[in-house]
C-alpha atoms as an extended CHARMM CRD file, in Angstrom:
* protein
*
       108  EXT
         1         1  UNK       CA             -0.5870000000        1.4000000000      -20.6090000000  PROA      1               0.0000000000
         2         2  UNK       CA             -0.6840000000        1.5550000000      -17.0930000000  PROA      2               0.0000000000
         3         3  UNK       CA             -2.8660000000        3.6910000000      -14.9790000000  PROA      3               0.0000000000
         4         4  UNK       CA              0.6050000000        5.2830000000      -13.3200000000  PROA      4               0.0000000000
         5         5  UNK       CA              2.1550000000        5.9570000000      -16.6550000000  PROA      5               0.0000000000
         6         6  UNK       CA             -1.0010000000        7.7480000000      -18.1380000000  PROA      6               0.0000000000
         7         7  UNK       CA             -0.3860000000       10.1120000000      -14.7660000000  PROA      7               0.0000000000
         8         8  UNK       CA              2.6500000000       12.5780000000      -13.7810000000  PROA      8               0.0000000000
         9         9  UNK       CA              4.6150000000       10.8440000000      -11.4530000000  PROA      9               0.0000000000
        10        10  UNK       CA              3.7130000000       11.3000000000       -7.6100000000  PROA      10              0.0000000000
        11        11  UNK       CA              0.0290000000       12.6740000000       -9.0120000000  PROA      11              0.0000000000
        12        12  UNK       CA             -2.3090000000       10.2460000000       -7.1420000000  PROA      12              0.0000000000
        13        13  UNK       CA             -5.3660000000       12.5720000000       -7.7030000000  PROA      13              0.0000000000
        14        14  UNK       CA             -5.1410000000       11.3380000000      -11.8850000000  PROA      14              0.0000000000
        15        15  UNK       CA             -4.2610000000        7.6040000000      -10.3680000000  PROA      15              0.0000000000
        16        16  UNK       CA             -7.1230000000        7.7340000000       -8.5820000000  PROA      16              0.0000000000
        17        17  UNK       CA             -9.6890000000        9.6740000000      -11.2930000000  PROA      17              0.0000000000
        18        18  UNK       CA             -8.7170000000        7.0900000000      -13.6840000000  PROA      18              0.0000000000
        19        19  UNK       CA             -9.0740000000        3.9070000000      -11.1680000000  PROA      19              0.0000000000
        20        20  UNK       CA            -12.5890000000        5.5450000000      -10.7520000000  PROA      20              0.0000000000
        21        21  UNK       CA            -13.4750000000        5.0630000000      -14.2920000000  PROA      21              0.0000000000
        22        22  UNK       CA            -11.8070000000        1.6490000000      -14.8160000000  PROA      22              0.0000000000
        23        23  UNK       CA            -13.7420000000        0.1960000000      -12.4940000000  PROA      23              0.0000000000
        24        24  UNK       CA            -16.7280000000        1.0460000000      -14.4170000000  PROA      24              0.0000000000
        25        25  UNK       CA            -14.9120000000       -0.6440000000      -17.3180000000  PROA      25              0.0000000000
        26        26  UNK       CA            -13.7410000000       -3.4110000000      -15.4350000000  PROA      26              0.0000000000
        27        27  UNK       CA            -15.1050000000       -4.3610000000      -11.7360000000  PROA      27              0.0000000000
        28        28  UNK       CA            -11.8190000000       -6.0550000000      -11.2810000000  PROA      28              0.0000000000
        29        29  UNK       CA             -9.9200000000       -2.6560000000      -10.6480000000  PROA      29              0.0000000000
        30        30  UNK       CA            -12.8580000000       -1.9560000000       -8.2520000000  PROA      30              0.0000000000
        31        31  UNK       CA            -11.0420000000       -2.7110000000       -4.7250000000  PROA      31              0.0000000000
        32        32  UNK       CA             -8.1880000000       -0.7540000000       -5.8630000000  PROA      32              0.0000000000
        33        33  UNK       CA            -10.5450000000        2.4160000000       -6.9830000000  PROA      33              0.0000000000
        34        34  UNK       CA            -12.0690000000        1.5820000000       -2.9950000000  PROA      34              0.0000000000
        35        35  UNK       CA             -8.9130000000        1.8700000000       -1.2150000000  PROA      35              0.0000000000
        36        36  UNK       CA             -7.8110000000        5.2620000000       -3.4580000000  PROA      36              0.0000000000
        37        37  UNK       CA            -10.8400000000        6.8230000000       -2.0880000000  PROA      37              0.0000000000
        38        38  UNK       CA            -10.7860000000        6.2140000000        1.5130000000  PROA      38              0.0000000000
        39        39  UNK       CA             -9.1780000000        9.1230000000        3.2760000000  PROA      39              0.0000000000
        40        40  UNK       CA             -6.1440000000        8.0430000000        5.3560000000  PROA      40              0.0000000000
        41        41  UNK       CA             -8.1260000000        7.8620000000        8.7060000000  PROA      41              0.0000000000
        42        42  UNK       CA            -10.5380000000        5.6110000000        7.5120000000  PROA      42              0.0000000000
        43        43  UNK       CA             -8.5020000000        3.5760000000        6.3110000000  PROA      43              0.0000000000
        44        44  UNK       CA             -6.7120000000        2.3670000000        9.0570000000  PROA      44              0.0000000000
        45        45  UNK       CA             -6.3740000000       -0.8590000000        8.6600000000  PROA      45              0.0000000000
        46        46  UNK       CA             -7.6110000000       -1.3330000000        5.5680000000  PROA      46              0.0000000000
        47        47  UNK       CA             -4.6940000000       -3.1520000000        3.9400000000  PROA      47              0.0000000000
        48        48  UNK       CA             -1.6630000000       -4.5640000000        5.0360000000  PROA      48              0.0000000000
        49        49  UNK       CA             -0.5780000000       -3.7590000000        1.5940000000  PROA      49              0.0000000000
        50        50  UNK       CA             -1.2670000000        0.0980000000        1.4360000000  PROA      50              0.0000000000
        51        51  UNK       CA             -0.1820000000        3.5990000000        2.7970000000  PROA      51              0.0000000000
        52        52  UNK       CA             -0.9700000000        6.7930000000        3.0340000000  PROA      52              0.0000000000
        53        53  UNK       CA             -0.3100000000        9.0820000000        0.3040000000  PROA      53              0.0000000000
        54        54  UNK       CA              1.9820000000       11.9870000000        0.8600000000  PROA      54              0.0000000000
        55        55  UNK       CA             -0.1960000000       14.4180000000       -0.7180000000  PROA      55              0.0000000000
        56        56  UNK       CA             -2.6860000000       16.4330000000        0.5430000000  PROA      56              0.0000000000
        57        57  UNK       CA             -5.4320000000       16.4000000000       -2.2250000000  PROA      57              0.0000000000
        58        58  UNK       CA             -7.4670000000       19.4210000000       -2.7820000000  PROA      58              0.0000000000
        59        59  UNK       CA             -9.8770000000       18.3450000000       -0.4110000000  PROA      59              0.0000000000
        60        60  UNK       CA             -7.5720000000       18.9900000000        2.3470000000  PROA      60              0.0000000000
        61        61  UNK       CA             -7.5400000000       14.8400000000        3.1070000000  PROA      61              0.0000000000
        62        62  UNK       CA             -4.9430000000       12.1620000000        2.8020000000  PROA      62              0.0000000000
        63        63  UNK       CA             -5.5330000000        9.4780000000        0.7530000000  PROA      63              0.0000000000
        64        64  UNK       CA             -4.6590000000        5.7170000000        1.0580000000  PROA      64              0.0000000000
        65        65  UNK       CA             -2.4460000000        4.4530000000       -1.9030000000  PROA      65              0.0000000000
        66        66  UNK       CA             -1.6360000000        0.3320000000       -2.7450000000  PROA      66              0.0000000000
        67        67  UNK       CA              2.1820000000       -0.6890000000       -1.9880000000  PROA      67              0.0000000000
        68        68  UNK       CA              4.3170000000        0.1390000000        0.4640000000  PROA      68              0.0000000000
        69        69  UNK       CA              6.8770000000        2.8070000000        1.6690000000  PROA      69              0.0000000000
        70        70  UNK       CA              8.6500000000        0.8930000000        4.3580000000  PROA      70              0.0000000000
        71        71  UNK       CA              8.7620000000       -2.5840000000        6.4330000000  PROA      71              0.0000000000
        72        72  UNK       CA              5.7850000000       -1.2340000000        8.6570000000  PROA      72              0.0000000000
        73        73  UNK       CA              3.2200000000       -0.8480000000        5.5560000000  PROA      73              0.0000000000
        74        74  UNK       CA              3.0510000000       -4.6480000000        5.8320000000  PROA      74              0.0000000000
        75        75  UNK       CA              2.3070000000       -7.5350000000        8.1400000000  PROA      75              0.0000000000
        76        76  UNK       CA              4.5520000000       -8.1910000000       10.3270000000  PROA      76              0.0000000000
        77        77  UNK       CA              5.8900000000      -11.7170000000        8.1530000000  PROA      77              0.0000000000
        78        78  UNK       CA              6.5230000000       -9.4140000000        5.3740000000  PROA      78              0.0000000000
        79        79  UNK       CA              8.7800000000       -6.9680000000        4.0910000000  PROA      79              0.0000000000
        80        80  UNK       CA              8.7530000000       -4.1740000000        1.6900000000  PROA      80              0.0000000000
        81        81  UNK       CA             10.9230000000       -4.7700000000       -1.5640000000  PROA      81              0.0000000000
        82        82  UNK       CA             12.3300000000       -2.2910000000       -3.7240000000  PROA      82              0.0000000000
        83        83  UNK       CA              9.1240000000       -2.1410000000       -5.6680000000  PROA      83              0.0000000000
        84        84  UNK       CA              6.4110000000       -0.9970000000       -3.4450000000  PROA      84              0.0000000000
        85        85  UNK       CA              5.4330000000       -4.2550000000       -2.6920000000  PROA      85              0.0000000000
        86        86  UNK       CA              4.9120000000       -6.4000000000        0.5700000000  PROA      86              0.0000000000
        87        87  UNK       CA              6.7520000000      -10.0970000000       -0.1310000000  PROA      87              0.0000000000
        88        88  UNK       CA              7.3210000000      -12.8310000000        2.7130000000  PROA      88              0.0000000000
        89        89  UNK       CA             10.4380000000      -12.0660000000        5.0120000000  PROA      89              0.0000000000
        90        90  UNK       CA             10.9080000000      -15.5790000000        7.0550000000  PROA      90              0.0000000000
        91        91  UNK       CA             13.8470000000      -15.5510000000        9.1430000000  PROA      91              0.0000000000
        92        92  UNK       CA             16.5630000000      -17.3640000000        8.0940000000  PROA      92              0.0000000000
        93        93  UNK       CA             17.6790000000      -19.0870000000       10.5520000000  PROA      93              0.0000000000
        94        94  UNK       CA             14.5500000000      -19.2510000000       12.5300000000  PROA      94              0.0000000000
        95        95  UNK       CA             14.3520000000      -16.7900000000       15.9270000000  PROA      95              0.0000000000
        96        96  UNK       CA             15.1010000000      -18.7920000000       19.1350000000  PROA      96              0.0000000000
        97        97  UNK       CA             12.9290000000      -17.6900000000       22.2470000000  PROA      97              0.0000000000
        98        98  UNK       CA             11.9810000000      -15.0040000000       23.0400000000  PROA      98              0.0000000000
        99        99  UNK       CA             12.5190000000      -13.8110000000       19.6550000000  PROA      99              0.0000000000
       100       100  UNK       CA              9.6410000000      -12.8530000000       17.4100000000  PROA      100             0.0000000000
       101       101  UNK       CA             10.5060000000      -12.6300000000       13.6560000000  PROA      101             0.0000000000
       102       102  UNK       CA              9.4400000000       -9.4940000000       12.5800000000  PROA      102             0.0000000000
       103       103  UNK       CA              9.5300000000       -8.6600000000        8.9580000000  PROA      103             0.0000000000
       104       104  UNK       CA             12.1870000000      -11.2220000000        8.6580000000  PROA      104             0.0000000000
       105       105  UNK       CA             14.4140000000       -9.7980000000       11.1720000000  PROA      105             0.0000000000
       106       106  UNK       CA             14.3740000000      -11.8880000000       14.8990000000  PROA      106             0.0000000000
       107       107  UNK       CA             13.5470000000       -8.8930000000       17.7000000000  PROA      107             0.0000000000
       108       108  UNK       CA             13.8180000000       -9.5200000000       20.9850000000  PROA      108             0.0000000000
C-alpha cells in the first residue's frame, strides 16, 4: 500500500508521520521524509520537483510536498503532467532567436 492511500486524501500531516517512520524502515524513503519536513521557506529551492503544501499544519508552517501543482514547480525544460509529476517539455519545433523554450512552450 502506498503511503498516500494509508492517509485521507489532501492529509499531508499522516503522509508525512508515516514517511518519518519509513525511513527508519528503509533509508531509501529518507530524502522524501527530508523534504516533508522542511517548512516552505526553507525550502526554497530545494527541489525542482516539489511544492508547497496548501495546508497549514498545526504548527502554524507550510510544508514542502514532492510533485508538482503547475508548469512553475519544475525546471524550466520541464512540464507538469497530469500526475503531479515534472517530465521533459522540448519544444517541438525548436524556438528560433530570441526565443527561450520554456517548459516546452518558445517565449519571447
Amino acid at each position: 500500500m502506498r503511503l498516500e492511500e494509508a492517509c485521507a486524501p489532501g492529509d499531508d500531516d499522516c503522509v508525512r508521520a508515516l514517511t518519518a517512520t519509513d525511513c527508519l524502515v528503509d533509508p531509501t524513503v529518507c530524502p522524501e521524509a527530508l523534504l516533508r519536513c522542511t517548512t516552505c521557506d526553507e525550502g526554497d529551492g530545494l527541489s525542482a520537483q516539489a511544492h508547497c503544501s496548501a495546508v497549514v499544519h498545526v504548527d502554524g508552517e507550510q510544508r514542502c510536498v514532492p510533485g508538482c501543482l503547475a508548469d512553475a514547480d519544475c525546471p524550466l525544460t520541464d512540464a507538469c503532467d497530469a500526475l503531479g509529476e515534472c517530465v521533459p517539455a522540448p519544444c517541438s519545433p525548436p524556438c528560433g532567436p530570441p526565443a527561450m523554450c520554456e517548459h516546452g512552450v518558445c517565449v519571447p
